[in-house]
C-alpha positions as CSV (number, residue, x, y, z in Angstrom):
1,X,-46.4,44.9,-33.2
2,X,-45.5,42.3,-30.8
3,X,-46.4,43.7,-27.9
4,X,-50.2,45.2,-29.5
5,X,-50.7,41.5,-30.6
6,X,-49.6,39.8,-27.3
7,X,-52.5,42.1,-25.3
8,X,-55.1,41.1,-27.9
9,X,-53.7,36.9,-27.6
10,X,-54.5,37.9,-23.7
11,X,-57.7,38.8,-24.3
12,X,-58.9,36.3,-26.5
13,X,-57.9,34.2,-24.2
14,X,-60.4,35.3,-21.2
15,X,-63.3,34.7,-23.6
16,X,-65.2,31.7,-24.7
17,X,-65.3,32.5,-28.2
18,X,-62.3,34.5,-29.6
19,X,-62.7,38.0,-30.8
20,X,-59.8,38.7,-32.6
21,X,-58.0,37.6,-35.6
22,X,-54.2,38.2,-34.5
23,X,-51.6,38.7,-37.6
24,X,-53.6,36.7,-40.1
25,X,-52.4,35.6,-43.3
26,X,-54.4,36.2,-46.3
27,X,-54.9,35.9,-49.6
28,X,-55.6,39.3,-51.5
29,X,-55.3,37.5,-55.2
30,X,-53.5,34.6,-56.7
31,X,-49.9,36.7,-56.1
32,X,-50.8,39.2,-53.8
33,X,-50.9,38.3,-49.8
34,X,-50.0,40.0,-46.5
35,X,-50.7,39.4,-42.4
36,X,-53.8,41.6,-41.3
37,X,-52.3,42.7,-37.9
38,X,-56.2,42.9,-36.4
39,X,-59.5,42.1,-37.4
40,X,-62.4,42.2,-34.9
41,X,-64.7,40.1,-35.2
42,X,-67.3,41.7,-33.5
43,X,-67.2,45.4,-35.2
44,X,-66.1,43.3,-38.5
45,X,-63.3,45.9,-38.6
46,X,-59.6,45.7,-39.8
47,X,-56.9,47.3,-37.9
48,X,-53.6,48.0,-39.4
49,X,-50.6,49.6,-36.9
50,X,-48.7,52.0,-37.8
51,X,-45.6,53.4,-36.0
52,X,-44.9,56.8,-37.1
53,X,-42.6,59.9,-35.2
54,X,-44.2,63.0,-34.4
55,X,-44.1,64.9,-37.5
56,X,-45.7,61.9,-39.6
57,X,-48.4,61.8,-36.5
58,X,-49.4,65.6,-37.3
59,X,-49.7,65.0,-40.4
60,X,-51.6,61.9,-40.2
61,X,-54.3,63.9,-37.9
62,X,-54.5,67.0,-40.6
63,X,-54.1,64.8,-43.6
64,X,-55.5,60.9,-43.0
65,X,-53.2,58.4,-43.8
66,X,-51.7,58.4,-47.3
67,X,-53.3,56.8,-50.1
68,X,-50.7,53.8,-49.9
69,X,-51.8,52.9,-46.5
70,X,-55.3,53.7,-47.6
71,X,-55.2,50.8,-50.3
72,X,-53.4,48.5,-48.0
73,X,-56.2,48.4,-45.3
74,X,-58.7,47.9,-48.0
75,X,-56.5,45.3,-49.4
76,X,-56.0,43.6,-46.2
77,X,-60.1,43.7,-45.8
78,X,-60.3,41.9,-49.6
79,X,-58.3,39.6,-48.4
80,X,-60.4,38.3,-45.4
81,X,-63.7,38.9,-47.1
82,X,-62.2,36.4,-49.7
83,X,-62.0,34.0,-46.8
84,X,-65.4,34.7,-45.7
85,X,-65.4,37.1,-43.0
86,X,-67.5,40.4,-43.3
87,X,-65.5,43.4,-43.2
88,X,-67.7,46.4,-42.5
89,X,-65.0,49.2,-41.8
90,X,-61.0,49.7,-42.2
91,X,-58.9,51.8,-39.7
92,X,-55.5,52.7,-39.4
93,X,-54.1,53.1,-36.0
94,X,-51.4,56.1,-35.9
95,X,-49.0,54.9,-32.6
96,X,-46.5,57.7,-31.5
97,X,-43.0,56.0,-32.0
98,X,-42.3,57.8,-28.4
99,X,-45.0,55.5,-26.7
100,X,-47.6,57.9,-25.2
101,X,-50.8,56.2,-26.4
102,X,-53.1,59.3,-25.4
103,X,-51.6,60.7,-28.5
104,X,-52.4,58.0,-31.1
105,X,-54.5,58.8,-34.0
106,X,-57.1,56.0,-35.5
107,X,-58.5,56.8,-38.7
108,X,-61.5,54.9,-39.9
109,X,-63.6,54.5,-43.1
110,X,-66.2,52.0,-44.5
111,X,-64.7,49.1,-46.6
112,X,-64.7,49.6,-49.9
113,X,-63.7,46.8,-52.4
114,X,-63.3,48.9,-55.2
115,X,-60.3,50.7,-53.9
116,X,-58.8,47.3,-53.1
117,X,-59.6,46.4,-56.6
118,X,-58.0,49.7,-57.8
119,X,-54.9,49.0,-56.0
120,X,-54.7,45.7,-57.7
121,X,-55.1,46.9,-60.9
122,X,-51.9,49.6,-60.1
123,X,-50.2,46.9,-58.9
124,X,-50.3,44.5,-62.1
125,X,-49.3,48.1,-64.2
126,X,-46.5,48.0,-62.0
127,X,-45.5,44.4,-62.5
128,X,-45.9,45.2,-66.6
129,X,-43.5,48.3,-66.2
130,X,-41.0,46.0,-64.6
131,X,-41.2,43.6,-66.7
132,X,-40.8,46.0,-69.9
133,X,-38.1,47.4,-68.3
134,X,-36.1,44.1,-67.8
135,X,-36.8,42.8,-71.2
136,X,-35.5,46.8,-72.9
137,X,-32.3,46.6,-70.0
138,X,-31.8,42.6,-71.7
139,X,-31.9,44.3,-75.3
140,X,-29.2,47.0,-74.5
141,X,-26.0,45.6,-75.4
142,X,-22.7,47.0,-73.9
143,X,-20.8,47.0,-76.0
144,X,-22.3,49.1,-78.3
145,X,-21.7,52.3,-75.9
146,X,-25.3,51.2,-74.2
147,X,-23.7,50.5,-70.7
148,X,-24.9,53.5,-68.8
149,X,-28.3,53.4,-70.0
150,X,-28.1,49.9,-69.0
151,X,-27.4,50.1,-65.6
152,X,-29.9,53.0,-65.5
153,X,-32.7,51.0,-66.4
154,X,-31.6,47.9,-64.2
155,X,-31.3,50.4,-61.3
156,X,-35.0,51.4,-62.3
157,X,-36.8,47.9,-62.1
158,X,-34.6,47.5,-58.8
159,X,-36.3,50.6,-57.5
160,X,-40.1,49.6,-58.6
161,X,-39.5,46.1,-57.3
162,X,-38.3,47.6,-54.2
163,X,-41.6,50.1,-54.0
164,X,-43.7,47.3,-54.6
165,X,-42.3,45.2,-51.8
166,X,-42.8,47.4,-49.2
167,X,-45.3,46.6,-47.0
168,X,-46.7,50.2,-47.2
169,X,-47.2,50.0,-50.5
170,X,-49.0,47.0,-51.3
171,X,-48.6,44.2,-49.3
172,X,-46.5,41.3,-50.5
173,X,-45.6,40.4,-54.3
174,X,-43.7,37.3,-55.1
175,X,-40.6,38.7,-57.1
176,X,-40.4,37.2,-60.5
């Protein structure tokens, strides 16, 4: 990402009034923030990069992207219209791991807050099933031939926790 955001730094640069938002922070809800890697001001358009292999790339071209990096664009553009910008679209930019741009892949769609919003609302069920889980894994007691079940269910809130932090998922959440 680096590299994508130090030719778009160069280019703001040449003009009088900056185009580009470059890795902005923003603030999706109270607990829920992330670093758009583009917004263009002009076309009022998040970008999002993605570096994929070539099997993931097909896939993205037959398929669009998945309905986790779906959410996260949207979520990235609820985040900057909360901070006043107007986002009119969301796009996705598939970059071939191997390099050879002439094979990227943008996919584009109009912003819609209502998946952002929807993506919220899973996230904060998510945060509720982790939560349930770590106060049922508190109740089990070991020594009553519980142990397995446990470390079962601490294993399981590590796993969600884990799902939720990844930045394909949703973002950024605070961990508890």
């Amino acid at each position: 990402h680096a590299g994508i955001a130090s030719v778009y730094e160069d280019l703001n640069a040449q003009m009088d009034e900056p185009r580009y938002l470059i890795e902005q922070r923003v603030q999706v809800t109270k607990d829920l923030s992330g670093s758009v890697d583009l917004y263009d001001k002009t076309l009022k358009m998040v970008l999002d990069w993605k570096v994929v292999g070539d099997t993931s790339l097909k896939k993205y071209k037959k398929d669009g992207p998945s309905n986790q990096y779906r959410v996260q664009a949207h979520l990235y553009g609820m985040g900057l219209f909360n901070e006043g910008y107007e986002v009119k679209s969301v796009a996705i930019v598939f970059l071939p791991r191997g390099g050879n741009l002439r094979q990227m892949h943008i996919w584009s769609e109009p912003f819609d807050p209502s998946i952002a919003i929807d993506g919220i609302e899973r996230m904060r069920g998510a945060k509720e099933v982790i939560e349930m889980a770590r106060i049922e894994a508190g109740k089990l007691h070991p020594d009553r031939g519980s142990h397995a079940v446990k470390e079962i269910a601490a294993t399981a809130v590590k796993e969600l926790e884990s799902l939720l932090r990844d930045r394909s998922v949703v973002l950024e959440i605070p961990s508890a």
